[in-house]
N, CA, C and O atoms as a GROMACS GRO file, in nm:
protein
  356
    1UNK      N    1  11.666  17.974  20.846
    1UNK     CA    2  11.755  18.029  20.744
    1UNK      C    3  11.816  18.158  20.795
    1UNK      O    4  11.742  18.239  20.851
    2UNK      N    5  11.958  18.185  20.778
    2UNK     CA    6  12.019  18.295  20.823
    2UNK      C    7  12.017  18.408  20.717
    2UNK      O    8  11.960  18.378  20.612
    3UNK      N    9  12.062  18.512  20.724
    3UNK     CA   10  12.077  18.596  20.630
    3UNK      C   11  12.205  18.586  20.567
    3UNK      O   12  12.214  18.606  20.446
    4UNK      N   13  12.332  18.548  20.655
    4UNK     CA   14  12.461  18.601  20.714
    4UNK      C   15  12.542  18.451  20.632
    4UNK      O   16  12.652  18.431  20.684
    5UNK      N   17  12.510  18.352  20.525
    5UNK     CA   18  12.541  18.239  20.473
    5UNK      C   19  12.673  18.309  20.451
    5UNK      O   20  12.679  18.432  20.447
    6UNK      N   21  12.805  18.213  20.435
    6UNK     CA   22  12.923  18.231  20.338
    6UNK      C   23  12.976  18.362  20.384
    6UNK      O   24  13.053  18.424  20.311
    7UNK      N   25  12.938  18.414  20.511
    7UNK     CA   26  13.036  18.530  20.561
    7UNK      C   27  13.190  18.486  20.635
    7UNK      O   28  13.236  18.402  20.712
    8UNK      N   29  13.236  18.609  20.551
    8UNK     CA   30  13.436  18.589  20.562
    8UNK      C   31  13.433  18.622  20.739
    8UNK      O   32  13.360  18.655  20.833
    9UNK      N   33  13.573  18.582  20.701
    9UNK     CA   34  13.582  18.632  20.868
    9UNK      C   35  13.774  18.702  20.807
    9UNK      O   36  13.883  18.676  20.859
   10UNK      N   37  13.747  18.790  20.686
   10UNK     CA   38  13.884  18.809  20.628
   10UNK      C   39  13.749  18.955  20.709
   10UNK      O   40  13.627  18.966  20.702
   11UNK      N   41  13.880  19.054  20.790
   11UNK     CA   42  13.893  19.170  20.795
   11UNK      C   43  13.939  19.286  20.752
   11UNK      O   44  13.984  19.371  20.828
   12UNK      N   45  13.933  19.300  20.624
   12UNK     CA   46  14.045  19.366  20.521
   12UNK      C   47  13.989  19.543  20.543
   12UNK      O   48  14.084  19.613  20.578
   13UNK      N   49  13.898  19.597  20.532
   13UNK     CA   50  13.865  19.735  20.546
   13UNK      C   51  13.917  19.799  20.704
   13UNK      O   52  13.974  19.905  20.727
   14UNK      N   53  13.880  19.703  20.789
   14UNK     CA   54  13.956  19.745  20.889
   14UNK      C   55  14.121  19.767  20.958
   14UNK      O   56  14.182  19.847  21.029
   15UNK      N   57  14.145  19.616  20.872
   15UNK     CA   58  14.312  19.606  20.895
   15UNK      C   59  14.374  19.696  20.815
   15UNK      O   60  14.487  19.733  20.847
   16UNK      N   61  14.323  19.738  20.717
   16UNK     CA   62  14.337  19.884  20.631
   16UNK      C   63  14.421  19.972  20.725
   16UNK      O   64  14.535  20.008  20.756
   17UNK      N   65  14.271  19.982  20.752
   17UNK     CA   66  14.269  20.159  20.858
   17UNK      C   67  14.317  20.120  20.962
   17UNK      O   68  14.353  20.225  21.016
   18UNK      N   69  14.343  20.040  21.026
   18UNK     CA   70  14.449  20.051  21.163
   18UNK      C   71  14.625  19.978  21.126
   18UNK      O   72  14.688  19.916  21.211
   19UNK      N   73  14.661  19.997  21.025
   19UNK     CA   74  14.761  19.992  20.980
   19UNK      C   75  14.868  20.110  20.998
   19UNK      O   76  14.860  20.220  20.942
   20UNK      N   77  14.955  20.074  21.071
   20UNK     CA   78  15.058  20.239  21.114
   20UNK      C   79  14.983  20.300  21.215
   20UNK      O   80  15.008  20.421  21.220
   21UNK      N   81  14.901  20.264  21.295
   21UNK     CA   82  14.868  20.297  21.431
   21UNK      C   83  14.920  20.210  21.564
   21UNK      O   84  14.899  20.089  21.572
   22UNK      N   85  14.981  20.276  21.653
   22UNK     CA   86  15.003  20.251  21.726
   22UNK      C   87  14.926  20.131  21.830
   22UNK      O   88  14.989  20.132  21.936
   23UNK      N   89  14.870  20.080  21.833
   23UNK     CA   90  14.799  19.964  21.879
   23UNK      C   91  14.860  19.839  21.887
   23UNK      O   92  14.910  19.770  21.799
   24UNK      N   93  14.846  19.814  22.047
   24UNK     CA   94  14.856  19.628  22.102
   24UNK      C   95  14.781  19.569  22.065
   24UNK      O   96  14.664  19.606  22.065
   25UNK      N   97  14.844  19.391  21.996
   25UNK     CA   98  14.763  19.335  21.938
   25UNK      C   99  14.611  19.299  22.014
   25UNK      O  100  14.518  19.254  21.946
   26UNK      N  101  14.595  19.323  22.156
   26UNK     CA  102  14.433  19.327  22.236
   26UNK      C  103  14.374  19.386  22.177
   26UNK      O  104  14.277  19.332  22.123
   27UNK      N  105  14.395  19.506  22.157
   27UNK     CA  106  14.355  19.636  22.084
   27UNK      C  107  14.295  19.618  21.961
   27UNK      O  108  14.180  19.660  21.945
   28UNK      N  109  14.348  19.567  21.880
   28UNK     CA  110  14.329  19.513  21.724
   28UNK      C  111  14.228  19.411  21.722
   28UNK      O  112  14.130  19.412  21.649
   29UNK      N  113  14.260  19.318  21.813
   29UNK     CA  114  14.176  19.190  21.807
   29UNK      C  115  14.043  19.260  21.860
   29UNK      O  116  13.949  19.233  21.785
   30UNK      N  117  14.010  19.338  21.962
   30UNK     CA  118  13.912  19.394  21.983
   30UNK      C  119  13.841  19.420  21.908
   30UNK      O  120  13.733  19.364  21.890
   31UNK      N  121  13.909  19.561  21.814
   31UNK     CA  122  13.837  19.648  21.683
   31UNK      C  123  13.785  19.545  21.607
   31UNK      O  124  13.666  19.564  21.580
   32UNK      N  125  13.836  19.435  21.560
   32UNK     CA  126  13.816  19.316  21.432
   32UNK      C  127  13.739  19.286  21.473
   32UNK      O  128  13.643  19.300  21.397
   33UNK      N  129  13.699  19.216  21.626
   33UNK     CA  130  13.593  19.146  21.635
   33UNK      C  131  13.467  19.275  21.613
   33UNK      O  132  13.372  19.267  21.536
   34UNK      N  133  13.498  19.389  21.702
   34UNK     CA  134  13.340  19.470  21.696
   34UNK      C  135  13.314  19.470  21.563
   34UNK      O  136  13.198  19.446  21.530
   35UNK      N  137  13.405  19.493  21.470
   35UNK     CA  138  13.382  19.492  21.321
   35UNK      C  139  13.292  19.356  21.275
   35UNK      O  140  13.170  19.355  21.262
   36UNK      N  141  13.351  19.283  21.261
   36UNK     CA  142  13.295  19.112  21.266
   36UNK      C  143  13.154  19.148  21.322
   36UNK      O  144  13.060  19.140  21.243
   37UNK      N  145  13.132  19.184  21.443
   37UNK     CA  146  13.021  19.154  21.461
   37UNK      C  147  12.911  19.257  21.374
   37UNK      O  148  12.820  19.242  21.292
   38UNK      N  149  12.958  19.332  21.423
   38UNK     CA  150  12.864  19.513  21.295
   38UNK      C  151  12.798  19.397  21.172
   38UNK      O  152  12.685  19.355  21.150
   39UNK      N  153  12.940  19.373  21.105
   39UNK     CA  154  12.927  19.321  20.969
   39UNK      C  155  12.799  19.242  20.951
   39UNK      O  156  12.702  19.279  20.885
   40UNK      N  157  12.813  19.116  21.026
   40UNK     CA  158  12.755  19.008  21.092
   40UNK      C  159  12.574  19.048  21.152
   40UNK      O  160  12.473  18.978  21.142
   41UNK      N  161  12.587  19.150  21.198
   41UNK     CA  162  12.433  19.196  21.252
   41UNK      C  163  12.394  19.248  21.126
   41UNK      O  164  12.276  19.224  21.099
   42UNK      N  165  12.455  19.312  21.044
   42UNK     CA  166  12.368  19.382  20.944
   42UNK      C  167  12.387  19.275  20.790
   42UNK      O  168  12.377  19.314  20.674
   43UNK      N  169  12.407  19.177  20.822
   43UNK     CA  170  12.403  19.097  20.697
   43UNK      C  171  12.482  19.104  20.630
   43UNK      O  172  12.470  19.021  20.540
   44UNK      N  173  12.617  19.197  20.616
   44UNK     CA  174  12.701  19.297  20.565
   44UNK      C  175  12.842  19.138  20.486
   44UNK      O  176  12.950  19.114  20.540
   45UNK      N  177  12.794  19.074  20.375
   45UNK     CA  178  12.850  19.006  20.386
   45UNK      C  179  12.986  19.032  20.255
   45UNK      O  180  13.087  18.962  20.256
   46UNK      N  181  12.963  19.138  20.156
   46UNK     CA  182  13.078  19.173  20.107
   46UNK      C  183  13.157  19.262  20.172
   46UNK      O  184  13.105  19.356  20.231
   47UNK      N  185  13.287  19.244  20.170
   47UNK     CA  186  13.421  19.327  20.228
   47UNK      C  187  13.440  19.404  20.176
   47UNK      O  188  13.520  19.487  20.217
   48UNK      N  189  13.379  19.416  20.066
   48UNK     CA  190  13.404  19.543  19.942
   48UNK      C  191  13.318  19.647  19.989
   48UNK      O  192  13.350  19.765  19.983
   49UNK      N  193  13.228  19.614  20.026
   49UNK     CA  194  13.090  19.729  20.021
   49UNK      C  195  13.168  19.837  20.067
   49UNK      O  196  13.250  19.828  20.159
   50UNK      N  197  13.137  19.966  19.986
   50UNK     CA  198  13.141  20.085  20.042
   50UNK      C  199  13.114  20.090  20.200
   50UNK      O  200  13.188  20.134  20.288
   51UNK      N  201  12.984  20.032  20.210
   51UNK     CA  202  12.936  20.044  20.372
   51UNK      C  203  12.985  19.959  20.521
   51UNK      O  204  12.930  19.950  20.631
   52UNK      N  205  13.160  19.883  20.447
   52UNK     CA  206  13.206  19.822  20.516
   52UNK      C  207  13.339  19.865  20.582
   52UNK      O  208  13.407  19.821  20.674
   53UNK      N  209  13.348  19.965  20.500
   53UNK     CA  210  13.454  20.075  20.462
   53UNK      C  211  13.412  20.202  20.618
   53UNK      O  212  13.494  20.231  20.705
   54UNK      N  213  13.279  20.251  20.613
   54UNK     CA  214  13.230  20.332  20.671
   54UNK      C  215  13.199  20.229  20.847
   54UNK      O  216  13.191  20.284  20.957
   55UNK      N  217  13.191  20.116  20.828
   55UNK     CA  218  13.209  20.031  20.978
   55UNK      C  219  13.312  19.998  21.044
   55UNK      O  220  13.320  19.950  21.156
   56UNK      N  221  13.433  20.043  20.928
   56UNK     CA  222  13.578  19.956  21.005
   56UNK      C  223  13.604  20.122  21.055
   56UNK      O  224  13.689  20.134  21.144
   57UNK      N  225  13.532  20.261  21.001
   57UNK     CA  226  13.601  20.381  21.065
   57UNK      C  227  13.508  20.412  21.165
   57UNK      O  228  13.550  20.487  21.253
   58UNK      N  229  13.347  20.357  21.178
   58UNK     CA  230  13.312  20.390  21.279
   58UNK      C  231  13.358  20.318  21.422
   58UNK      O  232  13.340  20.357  21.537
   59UNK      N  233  13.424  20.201  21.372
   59UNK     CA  234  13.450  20.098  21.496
   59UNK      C  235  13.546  20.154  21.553
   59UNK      O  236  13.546  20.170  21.675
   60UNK      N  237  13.650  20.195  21.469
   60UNK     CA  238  13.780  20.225  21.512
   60UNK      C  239  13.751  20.380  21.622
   60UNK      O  240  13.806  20.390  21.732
   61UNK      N  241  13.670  20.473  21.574
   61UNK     CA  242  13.666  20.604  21.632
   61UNK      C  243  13.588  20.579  21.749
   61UNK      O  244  13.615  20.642  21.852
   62UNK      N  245  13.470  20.474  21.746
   62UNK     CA  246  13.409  20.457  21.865
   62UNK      C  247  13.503  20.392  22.018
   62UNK      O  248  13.505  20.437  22.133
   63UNK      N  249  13.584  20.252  21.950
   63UNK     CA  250  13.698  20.199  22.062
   63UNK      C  251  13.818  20.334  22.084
   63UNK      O  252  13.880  20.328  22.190
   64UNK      N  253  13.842  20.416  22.018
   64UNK     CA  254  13.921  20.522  22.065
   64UNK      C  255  13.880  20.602  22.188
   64UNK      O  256  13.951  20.668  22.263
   65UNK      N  257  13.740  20.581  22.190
   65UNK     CA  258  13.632  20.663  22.303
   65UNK      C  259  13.688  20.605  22.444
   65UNK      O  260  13.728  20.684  22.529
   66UNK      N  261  13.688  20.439  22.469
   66UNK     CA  262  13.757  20.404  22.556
   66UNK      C  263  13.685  20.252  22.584
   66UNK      O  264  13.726  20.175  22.671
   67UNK      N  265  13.576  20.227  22.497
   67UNK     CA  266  13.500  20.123  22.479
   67UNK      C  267  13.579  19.973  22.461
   67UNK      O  268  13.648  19.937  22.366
   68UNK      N  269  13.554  19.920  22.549
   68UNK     CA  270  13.625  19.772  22.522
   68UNK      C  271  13.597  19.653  22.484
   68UNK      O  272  13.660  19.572  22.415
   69UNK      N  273  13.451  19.646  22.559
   69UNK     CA  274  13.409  19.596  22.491
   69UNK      C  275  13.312  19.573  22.327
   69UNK      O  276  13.218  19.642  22.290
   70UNK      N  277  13.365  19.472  22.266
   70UNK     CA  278  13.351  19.432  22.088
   70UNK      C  279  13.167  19.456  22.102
   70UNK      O  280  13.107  19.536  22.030
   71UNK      N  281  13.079  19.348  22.233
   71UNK     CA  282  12.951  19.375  22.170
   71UNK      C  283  12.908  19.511  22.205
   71UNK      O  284  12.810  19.549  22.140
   72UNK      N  285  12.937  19.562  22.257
   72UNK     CA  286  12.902  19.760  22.267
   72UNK      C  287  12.971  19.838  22.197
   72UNK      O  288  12.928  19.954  22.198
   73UNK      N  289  13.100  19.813  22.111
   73UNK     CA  290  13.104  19.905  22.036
   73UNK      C  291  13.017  19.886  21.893
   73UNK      O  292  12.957  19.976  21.834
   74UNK      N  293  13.024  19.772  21.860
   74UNK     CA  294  12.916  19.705  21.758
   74UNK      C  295  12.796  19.733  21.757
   74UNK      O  296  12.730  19.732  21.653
   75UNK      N  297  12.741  19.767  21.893
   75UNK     CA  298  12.583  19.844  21.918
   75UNK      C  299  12.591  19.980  21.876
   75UNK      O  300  12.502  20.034  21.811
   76UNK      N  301  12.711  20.044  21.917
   76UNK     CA  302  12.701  20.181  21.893
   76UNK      C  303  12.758  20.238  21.752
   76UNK      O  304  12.744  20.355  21.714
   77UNK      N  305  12.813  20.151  21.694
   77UNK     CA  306  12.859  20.174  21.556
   77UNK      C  307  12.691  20.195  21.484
   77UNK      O  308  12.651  20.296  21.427
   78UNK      N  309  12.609  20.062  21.509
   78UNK     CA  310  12.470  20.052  21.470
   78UNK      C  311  12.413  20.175  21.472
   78UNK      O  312  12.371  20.243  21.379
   79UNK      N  313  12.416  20.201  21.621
   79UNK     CA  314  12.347  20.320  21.632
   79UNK      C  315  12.374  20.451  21.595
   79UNK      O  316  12.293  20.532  21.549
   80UNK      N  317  12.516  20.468  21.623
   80UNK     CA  318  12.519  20.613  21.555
   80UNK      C  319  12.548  20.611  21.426
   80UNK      O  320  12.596  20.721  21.401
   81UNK      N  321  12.544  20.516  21.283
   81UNK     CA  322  12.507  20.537  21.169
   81UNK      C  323  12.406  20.504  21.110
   81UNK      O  324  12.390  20.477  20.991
   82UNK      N  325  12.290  20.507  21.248
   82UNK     CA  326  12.107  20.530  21.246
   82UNK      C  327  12.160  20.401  21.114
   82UNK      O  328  12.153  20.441  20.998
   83UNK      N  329  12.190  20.311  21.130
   83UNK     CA  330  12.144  20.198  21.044
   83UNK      C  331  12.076  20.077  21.122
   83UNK      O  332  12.124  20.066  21.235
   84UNK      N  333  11.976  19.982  21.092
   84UNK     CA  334  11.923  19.932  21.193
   84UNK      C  335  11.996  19.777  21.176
   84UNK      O  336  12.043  19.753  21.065
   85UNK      N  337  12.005  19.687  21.266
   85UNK     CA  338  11.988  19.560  21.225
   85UNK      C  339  11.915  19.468  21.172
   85UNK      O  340  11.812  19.467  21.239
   86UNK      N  341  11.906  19.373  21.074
   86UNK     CA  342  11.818  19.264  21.090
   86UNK      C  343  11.825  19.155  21.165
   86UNK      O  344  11.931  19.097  21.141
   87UNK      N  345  11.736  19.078  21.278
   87UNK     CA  346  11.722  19.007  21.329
   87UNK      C  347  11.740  18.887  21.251
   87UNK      O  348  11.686  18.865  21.142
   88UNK      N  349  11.867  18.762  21.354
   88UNK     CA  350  11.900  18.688  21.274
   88UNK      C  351  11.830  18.525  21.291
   88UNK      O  352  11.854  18.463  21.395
   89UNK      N  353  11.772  18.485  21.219
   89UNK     CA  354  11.695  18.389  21.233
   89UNK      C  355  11.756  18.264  21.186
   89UNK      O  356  11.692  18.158  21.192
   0.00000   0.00000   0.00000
């Protein structure tokens, strides 16, 4: 049994916030996926959550760093908002 049942793959908190930024669509598709995945590791399955809100700005500020790759910025989003994952079974 997963945790992660009936998760969107609608990116709406993020496509938010990188709206009127300068960014190639690589760029974008990048951020969405690290997002996707964040979401995805932490069970994170409403788009609404406040705390989904706070992943599409950590993703975005972390790939500004120079990070390209989606599964390391997704680790470090984890990590630097000391939130942990649940292991997905």
């Amino acid at each position: 049994m997963t945790c992660c049942r009936g998760v969107s793959t609608v990116v709406t908190a993020i496509n938010k916030l990188l709206q009127g930024r300068n960014l190639g669509p690589d760029e974008v598709e990048r951020l969405a996926s690290a997002y996707e995945l964040t979401l995805h590791s932490l069970c994170l399955v409403d788009r609404d959550d406040p705390i989904a809100e706070i992943v599409a700005r950590k993703t975005i500020e972390i790939g500004a760093t120079g990070v390209r790759d989606p599964a390391k910025i997704s680790k470090l989003v984890i990590e630097q908002l000391g939130i942990g994952s649940r292991p997905l079974t």
